[in-house]
N, C-alpha and C positions, 0 to 999 in steps of 0.2 A: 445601602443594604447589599449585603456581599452575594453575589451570583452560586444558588447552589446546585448541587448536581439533581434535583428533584426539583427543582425548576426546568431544568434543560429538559426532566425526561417528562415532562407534564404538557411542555408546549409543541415537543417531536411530536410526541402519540398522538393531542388535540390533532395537530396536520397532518401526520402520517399513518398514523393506526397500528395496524399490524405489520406495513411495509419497514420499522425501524423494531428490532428487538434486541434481547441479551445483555440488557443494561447492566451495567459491572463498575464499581470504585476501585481500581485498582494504583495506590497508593493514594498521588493529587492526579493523576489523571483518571476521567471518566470514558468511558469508553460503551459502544455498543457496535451493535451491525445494521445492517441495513440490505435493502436488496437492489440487484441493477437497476431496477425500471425506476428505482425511486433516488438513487445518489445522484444525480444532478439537482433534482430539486430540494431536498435536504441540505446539501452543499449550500447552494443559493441563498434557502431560508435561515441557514444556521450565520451566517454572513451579512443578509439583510435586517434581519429581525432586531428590531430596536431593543430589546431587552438581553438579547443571546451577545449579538454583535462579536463575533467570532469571525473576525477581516484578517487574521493573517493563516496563509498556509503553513502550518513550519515546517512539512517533510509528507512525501508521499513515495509511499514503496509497494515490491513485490515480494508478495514468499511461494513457495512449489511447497506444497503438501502433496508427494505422488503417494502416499497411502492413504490419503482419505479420498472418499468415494467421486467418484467423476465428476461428479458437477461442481464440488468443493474444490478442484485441486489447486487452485489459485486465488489468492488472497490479492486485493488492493488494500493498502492502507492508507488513511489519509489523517494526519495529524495538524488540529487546530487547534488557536490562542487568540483569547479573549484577555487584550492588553490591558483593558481599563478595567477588569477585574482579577487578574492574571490567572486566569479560567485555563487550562486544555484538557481538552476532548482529543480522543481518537474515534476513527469509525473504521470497520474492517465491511469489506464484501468481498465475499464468496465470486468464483464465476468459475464456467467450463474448461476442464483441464481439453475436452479437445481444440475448441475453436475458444480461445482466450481471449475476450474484448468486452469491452465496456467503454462509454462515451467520457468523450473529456471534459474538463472541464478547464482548460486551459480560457477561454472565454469567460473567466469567472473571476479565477485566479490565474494571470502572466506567469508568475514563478512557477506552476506547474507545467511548464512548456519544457522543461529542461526535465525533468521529476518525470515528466509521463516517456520519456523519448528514454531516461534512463532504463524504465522497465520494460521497455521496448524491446532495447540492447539488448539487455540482460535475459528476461522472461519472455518474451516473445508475444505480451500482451497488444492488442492491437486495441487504438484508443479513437475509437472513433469520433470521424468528426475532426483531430487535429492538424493543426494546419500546413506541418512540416515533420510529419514522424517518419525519422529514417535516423538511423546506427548511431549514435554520437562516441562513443570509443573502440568499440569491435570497427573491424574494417568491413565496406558495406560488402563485399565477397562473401560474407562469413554468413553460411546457412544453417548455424546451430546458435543457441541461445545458454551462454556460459553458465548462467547462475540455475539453471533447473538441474534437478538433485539425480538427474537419469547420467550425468556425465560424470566420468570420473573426476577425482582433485586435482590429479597431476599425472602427466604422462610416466606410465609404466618403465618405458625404455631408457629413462635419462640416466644416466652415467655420469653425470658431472657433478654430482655432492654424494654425500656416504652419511645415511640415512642414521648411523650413532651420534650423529654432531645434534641431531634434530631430534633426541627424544623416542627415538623409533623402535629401539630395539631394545632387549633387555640381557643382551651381552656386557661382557666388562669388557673396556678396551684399556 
């Protein structure tokens, strides 16, 4: 019997209640949210759980919502696959655009050790608990966080391309 998405949301709620909501179908992937205090053990259960069995990570990321309100301004994403039914789920949580952090779960899933350090770089998320979070492509000097949407695209001053090659202008050359 094929794993359905009202299974998955039957046996979150039993263990989670109101800590998982927003359940949504969105194409084959299911998706919902969840909140800080409880994505570790979601994670965990959605991974152990004999019927769910959702053991791989496929991808975890950040987005910067700087217009949505403070406490939302950070998204983690984390996207799983349930290979023996070829089931995935996404789960989003929210957290505080000032101090950005939420616990890892690299103890859980290895391949998130690279995945959480990424949004480190980039978003400036701090992931508690892991065991080696520092810069992996910005150089560690670097005291701004590239991918949050407060910085511009590209430096103003550059001189060295002409912005008609690129789509930019609406002159005829």
């Amino acid at each position: 019997m094929a794993l359905e998405a009202i299974q998955i949301q039957e046996k979150v709620n039993e263990a989670f209640g109101i800590n998982v909501f927003n359940y949504n179908q969105e194409k084959d992937i299911f998706s919902f949210e969840s909140t800080t205090d409880s994505i570790t053990a979601l994670i965990l259960f959605l991974k152990n759980d004999p019927d769910l069995r959702f053991h791989f990570l496929t991808d975890l990321c950040a987005i910067h919502y700087p217009d949505n309100e403070f406490s939302r301004q950070f998204a983690v994403v984390y996207h799983m696959h349930n290979w023996y039914e070829n089931k995935r789920i996404k789960i989003k949580v929210y957290i505080d655009g000032e101090n950005p952090k939420i616990k890892t779960i690299s103890n859980i899933f290895r391949s998130s050790n690279w995945m959480e350090r990424e949004a480190y770089d980039f978003y400036g998320i701090d992931f508690i608990g892991h065991p080696q979070l520092k810069r992996i492509l910005n150089m560690d000097e670097m005291i701004s966080f590239p991918m949050r949407k407060e910085f511009p695209m590209e430096d103003s001053g550059r001189t060295d391309k002409d912005d008609r090659f690129f789509g930019r202008t609406t002159d005829n050359y």
